[in-house]
C-alpha positions as CSV (number, residue, x, y, z in Angstrom):
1,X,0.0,0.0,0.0
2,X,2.8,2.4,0.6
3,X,4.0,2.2,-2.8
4,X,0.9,3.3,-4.2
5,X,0.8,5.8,-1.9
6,X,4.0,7.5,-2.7
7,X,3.4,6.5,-6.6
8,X,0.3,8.7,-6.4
9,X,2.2,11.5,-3.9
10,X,4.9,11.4,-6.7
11,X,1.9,12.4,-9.4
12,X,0.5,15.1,-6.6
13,X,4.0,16.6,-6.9
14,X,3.6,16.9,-11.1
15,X,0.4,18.8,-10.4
16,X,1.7,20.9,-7.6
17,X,4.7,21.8,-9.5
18,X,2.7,23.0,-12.7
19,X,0.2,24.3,-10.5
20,X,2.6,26.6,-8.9
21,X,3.8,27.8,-12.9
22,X,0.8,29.2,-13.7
23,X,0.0,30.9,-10.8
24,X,2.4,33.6,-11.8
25,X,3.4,34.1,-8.1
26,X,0.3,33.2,-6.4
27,X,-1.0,35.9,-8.5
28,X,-4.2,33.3,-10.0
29,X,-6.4,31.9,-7.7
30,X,-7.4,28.8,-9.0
31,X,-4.2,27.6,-10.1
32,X,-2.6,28.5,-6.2
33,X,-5.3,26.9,-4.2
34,X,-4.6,23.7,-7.0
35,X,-0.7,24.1,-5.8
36,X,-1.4,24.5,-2.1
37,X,-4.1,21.3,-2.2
38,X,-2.0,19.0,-4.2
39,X,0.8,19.9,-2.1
40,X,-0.4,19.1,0.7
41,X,-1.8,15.7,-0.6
42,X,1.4,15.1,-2.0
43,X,3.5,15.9,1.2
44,X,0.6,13.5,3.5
45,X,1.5,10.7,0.8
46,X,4.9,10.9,1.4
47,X,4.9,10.7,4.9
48,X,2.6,7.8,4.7
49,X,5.0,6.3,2.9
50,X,7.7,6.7,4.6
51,X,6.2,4.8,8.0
52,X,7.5,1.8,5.9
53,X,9.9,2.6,2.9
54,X,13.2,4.0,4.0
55,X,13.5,7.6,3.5
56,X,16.1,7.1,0.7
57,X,14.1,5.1,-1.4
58,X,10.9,6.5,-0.8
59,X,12.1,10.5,-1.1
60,X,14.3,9.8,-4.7
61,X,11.0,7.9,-5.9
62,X,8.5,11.1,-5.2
63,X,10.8,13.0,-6.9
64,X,11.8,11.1,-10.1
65,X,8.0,10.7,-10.9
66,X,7.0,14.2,-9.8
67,X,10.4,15.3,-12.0
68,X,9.7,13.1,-14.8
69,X,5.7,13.8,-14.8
70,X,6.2,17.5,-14.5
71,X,8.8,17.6,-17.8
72,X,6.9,15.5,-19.9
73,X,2.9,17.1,-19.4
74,X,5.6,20.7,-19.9
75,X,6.6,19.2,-23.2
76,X,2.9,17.4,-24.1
77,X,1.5,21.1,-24.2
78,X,4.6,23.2,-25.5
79,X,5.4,24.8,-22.4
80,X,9.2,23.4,-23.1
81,X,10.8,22.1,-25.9
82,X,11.0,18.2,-26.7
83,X,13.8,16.7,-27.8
84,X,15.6,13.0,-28.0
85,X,17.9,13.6,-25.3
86,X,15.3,14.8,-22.9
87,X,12.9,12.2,-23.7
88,X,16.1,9.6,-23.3
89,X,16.9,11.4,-20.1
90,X,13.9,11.0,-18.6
91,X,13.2,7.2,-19.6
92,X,16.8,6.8,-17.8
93,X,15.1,8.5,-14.4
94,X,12.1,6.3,-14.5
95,X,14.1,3.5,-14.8
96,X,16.2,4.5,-11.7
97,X,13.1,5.3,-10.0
98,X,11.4,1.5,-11.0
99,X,15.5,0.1,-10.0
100,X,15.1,2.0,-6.7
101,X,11.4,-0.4,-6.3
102,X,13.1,-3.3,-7.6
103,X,15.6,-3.1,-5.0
104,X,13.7,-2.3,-2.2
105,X,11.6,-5.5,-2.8
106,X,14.7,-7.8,-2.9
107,X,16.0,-6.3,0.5
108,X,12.7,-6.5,2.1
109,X,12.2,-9.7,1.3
110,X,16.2,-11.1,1.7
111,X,15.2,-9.5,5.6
């Protein structure tokens, strides 16, 4: 349960962090009381999670998907540019964020 937890606190941190773009400083209502709610829900999630994932683990995971989410909805509506390397870059994170999982299972169950 904790993983889904901090898989969804990881997607809160994408909204939060586009959120907080286009409120232009807190200067749009709608789009800070989105940031300040999904940051909340994200920051609850990843405390949840971390009751049972080691910090570690459980903080480089929020990240990469909230990094990796953020950069690819920027690039789905042309807020940043797209290229192969970025693209490539960010397959590369998820992949360190699924190896962080993968490696968390083995040791958990090795214990």
């Amino acid at each position: 349960m904790a993983w889904v937890v901090l898989i969804l606190s990881g997607l809160m941190e994408a909204v939060w962090a586009t959120a907080l773009s286009k409120s232009e400083g807190f200067a749009n209502l709608v789009p800070s009381i989105v940031f300040l709610l999904a940051m909340c829900a994200s920051m609850a999630g990843l405390a949840y999670a971390t009751k049972t994932l080691p910090i570690g683990t459980a903080y480089a995971v929020w990240t990469g998907i909230g990094a990796a989410c953020t950069v690819v909805y920027a690039m789905a509506t042309g807020a940043e540019s797209a290229s192969i390397i970025k693209i490539v870059l960010i397959a590369v994170l998820i992949g360190c964020v699924v190896g962080l999982k993968l490696v968390s299972d083995a040791e958990a169950t090795a214990a």
